[in-house]
C-alpha positions in Angstrom: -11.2 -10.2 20.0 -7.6 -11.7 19.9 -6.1 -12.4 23.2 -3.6 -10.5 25.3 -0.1 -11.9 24.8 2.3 -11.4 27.6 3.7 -8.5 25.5 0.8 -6.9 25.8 -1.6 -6.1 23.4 -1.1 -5.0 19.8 -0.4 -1.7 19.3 -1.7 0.0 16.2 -0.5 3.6 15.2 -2.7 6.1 12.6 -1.8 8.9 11.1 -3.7 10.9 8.9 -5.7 13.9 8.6 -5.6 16.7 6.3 -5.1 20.2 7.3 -8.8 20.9 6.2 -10.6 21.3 9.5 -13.5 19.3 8.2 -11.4 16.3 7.1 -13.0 13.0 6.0 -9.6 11.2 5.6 -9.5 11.8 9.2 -12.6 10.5 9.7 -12.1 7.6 8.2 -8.7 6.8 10.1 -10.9 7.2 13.1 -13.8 4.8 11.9 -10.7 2.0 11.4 -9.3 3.0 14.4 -12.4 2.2 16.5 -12.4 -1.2 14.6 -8.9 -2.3 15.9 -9.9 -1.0 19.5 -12.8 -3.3 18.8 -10.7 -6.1 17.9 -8.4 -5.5 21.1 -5.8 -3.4 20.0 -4.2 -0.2 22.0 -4.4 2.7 19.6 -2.8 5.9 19.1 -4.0 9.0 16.2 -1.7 11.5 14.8 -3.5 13.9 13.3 -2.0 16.1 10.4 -3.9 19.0 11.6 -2.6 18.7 15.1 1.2 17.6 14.5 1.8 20.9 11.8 5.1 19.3 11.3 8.1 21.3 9.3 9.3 20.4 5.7 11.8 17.2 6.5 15.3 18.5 6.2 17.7 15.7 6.2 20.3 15.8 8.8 18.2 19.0 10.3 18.9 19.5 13.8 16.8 19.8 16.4 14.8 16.9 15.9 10.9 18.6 16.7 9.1 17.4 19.3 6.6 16.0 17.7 8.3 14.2 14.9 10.1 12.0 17.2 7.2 11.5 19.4 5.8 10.6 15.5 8.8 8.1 14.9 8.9 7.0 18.4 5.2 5.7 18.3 5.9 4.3 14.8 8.8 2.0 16.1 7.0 0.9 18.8 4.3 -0.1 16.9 2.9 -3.5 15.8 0.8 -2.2 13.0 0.0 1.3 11.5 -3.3 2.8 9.8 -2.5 5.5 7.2 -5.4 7.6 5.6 -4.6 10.2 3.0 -6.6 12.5 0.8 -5.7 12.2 -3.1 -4.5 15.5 -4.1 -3.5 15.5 -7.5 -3.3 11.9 -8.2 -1.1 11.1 -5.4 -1.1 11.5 -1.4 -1.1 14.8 0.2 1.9 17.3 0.7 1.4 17.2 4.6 1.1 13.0 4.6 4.1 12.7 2.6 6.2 15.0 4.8 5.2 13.3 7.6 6.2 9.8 6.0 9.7 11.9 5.2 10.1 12.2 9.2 9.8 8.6 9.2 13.6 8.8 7.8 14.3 9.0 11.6 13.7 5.2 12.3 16.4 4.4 9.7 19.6 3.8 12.2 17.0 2.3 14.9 17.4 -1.8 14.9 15.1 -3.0 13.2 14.6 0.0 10.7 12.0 1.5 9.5 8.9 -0.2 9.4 10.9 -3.5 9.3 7.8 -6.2 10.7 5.0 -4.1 10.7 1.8 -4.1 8.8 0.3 -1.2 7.6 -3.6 -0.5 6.2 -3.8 2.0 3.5 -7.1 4.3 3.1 -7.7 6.9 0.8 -10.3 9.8 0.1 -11.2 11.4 -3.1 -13.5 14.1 -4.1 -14.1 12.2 -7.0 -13.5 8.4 -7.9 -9.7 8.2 -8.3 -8.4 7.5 -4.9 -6.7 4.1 -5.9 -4.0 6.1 -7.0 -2.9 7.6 -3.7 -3.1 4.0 -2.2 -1.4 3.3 -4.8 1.6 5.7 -3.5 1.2 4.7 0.0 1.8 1.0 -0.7 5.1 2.3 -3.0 6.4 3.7 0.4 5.8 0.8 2.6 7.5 -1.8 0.5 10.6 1.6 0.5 9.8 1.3 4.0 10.4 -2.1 4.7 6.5 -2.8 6.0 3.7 -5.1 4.7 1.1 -3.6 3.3 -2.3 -5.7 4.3 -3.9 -6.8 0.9 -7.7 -5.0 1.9 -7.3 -1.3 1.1 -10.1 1.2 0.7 -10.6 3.8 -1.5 -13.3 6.2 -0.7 -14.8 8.1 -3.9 -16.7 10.9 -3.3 -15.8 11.3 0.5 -17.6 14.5 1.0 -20.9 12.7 0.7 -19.9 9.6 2.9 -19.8 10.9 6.2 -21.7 12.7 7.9 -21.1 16.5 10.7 -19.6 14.0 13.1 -17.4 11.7 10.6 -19.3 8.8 10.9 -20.0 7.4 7.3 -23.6 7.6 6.1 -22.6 4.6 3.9 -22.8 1.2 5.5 -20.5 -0.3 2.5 -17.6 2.2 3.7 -18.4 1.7 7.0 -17.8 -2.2 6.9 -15.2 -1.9 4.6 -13.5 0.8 7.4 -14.4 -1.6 9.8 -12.7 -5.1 8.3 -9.5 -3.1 7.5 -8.7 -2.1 11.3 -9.4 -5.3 12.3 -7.5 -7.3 9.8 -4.3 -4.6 10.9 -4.6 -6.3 13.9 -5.0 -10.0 13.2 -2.0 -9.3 10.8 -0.1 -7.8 13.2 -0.7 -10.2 15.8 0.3 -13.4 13.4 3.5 -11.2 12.4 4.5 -10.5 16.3 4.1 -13.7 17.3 4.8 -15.8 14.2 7.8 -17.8 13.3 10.0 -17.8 10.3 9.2 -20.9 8.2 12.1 -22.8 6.6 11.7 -25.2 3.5 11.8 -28.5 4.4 14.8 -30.5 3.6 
């Protein structure tokens, strides 16, 4: 467990979900989620289902509620879990819009995800779900963020967990397990690292 700096601890933000009441790619946020708790990290979820944001509209006013709660969470983060189902070959329509209300954080100082980490997950139904990591990791670099280099795909997802989202598989579940704590020792060396310069 990493220790308690005087800024308190890290702070890791997930958001994920699908609008599928039964969703694994919720499931598995909430198995890497447990992970960072475990390696002594505050957490906070936003669920797809449960945030039912509008289409982004750029320069729409009012802001809702729960986007900026959404982008205020974000900022204030030191790290961020995403978990996505692949639809299509690329992330979900609901993920992506909520990664549009993300435009929010782009006059804030830093923007964006400027300095944070971010750990990518992905469900499939069948054995393609590098391809939405593969999207999500597009958007962080857009983003300004750094995406950690462990990702995991889940193949199959509707056989790996079980009534109560924990996975039946003990591969996913360590794999879940490493990424939400490797957010955190990431986030931790970013927050309290220096900038090295080249020696002279």
């Amino acid at each position: 467990m990493l220790p308690v700096s005087d800024a308190g601890p890290v702070k890791i933000v997930g958001l994920g979900g699908s609008l599928d009441a039964d969703s694994a790619s919720l499931a598995a946020l909430s198995a890497a989620l447990d992970a960072a708790r475990a390696a002594g990290a505050a957490t906070e979820v936003f669920d797809l289902a449960v945030l039912d944001l509008p289409l982004f509209r750029p320069g729409g006013s009012p802001v809702p509620a729960d986007a900026a709660r959404l982008a205020d969470a974000v900022y204030e983060a030191d790290g961020l879990l995403w978990s996505s189902p692949l639809y299509h070959g690329t992330v979900s329509g609901a993920f992506k819009n909520a990664l549009d209300w993300l435009e929010l954080l782009g006059k804030r100082e830093p923007a964006y995800l400027t300095d944070k980490v971010v750990g990518l997950i992905a469900t499939a139904g069948g054995v393609q779900g590098l391809q939405a990591i593969n999207t999500m990791e597009f958007v962080v670099r857009a983003l300004r963020g750094w995406a950690v280099p462990l990702v995991v795909p889940i193949a199959r997802a509707g056989r790996v967990f079980d009534e109560h989202g924990t996975p039946r598989d003990p591969a996913v579940a360590e794999q879940l397990r490493l990424l939400g704590s490797e957010v955190v020792r990431a986030a931790a060396k970013l927050r309290g690292g220096r900038v090295r310069t080249p020696a002279s």
